[in-house]
MARPA-399030 format. One line per field, with one value per residue (C-alpha): residue in three letters; x, y, z. Coordinates in Angstrom, 2 decimals. Layout:
BEGIN
residu <- c(Ala; ...)
east <- c(X; ...)
north <- c(Y; ...)
up <- c(Z; ...)
***
This chain:
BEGIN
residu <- c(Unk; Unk; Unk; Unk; Unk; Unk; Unk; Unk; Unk; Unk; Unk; Unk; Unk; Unk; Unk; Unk; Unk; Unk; Unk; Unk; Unk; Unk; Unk; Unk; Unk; Unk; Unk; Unk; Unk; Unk; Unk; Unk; Unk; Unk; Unk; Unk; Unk; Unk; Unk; Unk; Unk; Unk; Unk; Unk; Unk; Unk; Unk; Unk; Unk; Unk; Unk; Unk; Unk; Unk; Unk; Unk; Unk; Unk; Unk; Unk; Unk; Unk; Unk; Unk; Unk; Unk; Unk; Unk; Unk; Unk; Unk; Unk; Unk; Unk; Unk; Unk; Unk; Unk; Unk; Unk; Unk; Unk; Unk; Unk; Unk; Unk; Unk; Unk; Unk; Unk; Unk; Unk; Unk; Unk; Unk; Unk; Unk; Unk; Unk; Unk; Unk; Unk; Unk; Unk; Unk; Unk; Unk; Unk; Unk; Unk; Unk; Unk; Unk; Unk; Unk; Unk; Unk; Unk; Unk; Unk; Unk; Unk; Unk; Unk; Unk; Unk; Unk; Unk; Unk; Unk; Unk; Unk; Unk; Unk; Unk; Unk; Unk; Unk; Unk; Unk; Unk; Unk; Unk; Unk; Unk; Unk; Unk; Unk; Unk; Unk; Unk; Unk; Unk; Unk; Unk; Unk; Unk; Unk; Unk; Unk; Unk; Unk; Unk; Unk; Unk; Unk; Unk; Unk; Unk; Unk; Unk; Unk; Unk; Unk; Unk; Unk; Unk; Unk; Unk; Unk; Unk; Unk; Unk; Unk; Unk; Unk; Unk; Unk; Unk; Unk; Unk; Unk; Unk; Unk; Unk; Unk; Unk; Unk; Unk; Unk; Unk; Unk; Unk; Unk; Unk; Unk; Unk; Unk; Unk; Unk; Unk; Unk; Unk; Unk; Unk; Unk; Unk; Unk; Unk)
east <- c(94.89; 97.34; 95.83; 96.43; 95.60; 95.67; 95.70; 93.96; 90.88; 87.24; 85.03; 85.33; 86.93; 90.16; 89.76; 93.14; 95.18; 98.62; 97.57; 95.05; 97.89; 97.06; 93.45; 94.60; 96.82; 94.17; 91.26; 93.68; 93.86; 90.18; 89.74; 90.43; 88.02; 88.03; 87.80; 84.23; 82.61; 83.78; 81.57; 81.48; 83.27; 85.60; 85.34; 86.54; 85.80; 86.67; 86.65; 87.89; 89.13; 90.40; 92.64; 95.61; 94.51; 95.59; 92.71; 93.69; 91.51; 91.60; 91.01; 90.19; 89.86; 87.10; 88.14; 90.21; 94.12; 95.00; 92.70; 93.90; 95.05; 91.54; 90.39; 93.61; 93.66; 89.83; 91.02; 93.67; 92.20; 89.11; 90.71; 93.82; 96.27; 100.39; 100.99; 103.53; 100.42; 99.50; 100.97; 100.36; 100.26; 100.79; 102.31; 105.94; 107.16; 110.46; 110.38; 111.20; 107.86; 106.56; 109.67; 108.75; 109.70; 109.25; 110.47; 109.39; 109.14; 110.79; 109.14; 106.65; 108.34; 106.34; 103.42; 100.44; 98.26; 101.30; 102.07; 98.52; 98.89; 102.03; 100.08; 96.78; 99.19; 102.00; 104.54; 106.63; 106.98; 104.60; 105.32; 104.70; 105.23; 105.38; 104.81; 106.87; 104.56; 107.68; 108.30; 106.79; 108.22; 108.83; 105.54; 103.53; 102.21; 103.58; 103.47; 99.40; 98.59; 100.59; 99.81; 95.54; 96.82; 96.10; 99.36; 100.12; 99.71; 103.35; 103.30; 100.57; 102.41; 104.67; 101.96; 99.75; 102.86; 103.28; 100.35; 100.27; 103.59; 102.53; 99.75; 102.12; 104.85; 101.73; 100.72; 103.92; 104.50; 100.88; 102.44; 106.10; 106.87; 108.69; 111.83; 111.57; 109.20; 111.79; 114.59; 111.92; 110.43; 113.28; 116.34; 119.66; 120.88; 123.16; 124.95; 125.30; 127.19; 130.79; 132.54; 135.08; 138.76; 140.31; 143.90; 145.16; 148.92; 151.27; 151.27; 154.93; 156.25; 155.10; 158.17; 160.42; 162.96; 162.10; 164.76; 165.69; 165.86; 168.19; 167.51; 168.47; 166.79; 163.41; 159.70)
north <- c(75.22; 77.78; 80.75; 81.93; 85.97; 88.01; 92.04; 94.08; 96.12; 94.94; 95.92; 95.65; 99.35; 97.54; 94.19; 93.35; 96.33; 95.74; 96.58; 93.56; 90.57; 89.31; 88.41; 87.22; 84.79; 83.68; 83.56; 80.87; 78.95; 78.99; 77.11; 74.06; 71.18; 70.99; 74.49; 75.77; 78.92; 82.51; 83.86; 86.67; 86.81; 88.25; 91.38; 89.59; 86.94; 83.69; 80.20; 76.76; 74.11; 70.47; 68.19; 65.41; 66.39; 70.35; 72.46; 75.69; 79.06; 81.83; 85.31; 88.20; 91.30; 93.67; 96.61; 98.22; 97.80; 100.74; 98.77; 94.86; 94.18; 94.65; 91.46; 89.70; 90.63; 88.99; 86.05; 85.36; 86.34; 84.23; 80.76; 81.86; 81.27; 81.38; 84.37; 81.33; 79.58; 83.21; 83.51; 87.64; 87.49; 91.34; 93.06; 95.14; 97.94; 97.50; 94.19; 93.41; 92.82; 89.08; 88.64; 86.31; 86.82; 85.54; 85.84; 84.61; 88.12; 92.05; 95.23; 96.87; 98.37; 101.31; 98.73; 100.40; 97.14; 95.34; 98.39; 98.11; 94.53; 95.26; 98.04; 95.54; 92.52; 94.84; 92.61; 92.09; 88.24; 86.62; 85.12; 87.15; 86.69; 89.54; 89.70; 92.31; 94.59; 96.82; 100.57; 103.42; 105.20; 108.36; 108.85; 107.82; 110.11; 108.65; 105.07; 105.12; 106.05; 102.93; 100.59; 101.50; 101.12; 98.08; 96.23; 96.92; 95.23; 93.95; 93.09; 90.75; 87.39; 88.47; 88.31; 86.21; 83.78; 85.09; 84.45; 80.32; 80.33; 82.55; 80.05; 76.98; 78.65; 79.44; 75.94; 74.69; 76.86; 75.79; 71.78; 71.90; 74.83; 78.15; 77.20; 74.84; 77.46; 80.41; 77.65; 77.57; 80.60; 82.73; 81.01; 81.16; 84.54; 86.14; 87.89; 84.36; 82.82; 82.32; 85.17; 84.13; 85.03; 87.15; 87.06; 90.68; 91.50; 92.66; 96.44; 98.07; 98.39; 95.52; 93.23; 96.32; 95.61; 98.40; 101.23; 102.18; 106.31; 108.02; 109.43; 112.85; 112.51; 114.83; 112.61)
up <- c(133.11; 130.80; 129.27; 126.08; 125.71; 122.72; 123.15; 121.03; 120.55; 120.14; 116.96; 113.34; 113.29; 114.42; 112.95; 110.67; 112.38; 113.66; 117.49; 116.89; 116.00; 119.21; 118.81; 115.39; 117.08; 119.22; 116.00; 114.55; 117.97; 118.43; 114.75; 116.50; 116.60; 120.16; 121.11; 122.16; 121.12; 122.53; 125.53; 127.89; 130.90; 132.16; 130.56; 127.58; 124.99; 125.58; 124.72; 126.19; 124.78; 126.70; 124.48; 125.69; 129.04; 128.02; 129.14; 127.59; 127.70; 125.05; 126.11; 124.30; 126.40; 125.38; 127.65; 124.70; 124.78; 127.29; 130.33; 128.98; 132.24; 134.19; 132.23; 132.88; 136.78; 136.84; 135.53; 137.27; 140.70; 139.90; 138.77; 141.24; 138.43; 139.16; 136.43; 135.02; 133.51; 131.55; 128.31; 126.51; 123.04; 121.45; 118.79; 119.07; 116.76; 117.55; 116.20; 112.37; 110.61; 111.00; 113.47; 117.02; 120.42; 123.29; 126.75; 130.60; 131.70; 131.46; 130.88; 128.70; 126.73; 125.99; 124.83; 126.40; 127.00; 128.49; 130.74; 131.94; 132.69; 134.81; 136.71; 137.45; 138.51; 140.23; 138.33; 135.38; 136.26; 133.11; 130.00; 126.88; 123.22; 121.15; 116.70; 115.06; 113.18; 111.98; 113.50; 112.09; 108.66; 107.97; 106.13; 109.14; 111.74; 114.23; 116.26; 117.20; 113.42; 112.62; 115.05; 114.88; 110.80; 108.89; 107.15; 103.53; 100.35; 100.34; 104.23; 104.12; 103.50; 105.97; 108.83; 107.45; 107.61; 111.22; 112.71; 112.58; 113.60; 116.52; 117.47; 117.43; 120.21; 122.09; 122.22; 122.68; 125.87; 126.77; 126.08; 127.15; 129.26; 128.49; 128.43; 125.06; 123.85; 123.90; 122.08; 119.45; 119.09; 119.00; 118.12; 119.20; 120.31; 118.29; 121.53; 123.15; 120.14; 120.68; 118.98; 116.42; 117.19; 114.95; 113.98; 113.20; 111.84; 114.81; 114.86; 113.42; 116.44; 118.67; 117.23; 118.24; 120.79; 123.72; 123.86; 127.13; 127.13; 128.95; 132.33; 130.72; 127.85; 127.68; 127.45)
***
């Protein structure tokens, strides 16, 4: 079994925020024909779904983002999951706005959910893929105003274009493994490209013939 879990925070107060891209992610997944209706357990809302011999679970925790991991840590403990078969879905401000990422394992980078997932499993070692939601502006109050803010007018398309594409790396970690998942999902790294020699002009005096200087001669 893989689970699929989106962070975010429960209610219609935070419904279309930029904290909630997670449980977007996993609102489109759950649209599938073959994917049952969300339940409680868990400590979270979920919802199963069994297709090609994929039997894939979608989890929504309730316990508001700070105390995600307490639903995550009863999941795993209960269907004694290897944390590789967990995949965290969450937004990241210090992502570009609509911009995908996602990696095997690493820190939480400041992500309050994620950190509390780290604390209830005592590890960094799961798979997570994060949505760029964009970093706060100078007209914001700061990062909780914007992240418990809803996206503007002009950023909708972005994430509303963000979102599917979210759900189809899921399933394709869920299908193939992390490995293709990252290739396609995030691209090729820009710091792993080869870098492209440059040929520069000799400086004036590198064709210079060195002069000796005399032994008496002052430095």
């Amino acid at each position: 079994m893989k689970v699929i879990v989106g962070l975010g925070n429960p209610g219609p107060k935070y419904r279309g925020t930029r904290h909630n891209v997670g449980f977007d992610v996993v609102d489109y997944l759950a649209q599938g024909p073959a994917v049952s209706a969300f339940r409680s357990r868990f400590q979270a809302q979920i919802a199963e779904s069994t297709e090609d011999g994929l039997q894939l679970l979608l989890v929504k925790p309730e316990t508001f983002m700070n105390l995600s991991g307490r639903s995550v840590r009863e999941l795993v403990d209960f269907y004694k999951l290897p944390l590789d078969d967990v995949l965290v879905v969450c937004d990241d401000i210090n992502l570009p706005l609509g911009k995908l990422r996602m990696r095997a394992n690493g820190s939480h980078g400041g992500h309050n959910g994620l950190r509390n997932i780290q604390e209830q499993l005592g590890t960094v070692e799961y798979p997570r893929l994060r949505i760029g939601v964009d970093a706060p502006t100078l007209i914001d109050d700061g990062a909780i105003d914007h992240v418990l803010g809803r996206f503007r007018p002009n950023e909708k398309d972005a994430i509303a274009d963000a979102i599917p594409k979210a759900a189809i790396s899921a399933l394709l970690w869920a299908r193939e493994g992390i490995g293709r998942a990252m290739n396609r999902t995030n691209g090729p790294d820009e710091s792993e490209k080869p870098k492209k020699k440059i040929d520069r002009p000799p400086k004036e005096d590198e064709n210079k013939p060195e002069v000796k200087k005399n032994p008496t001669q002052n430095e």
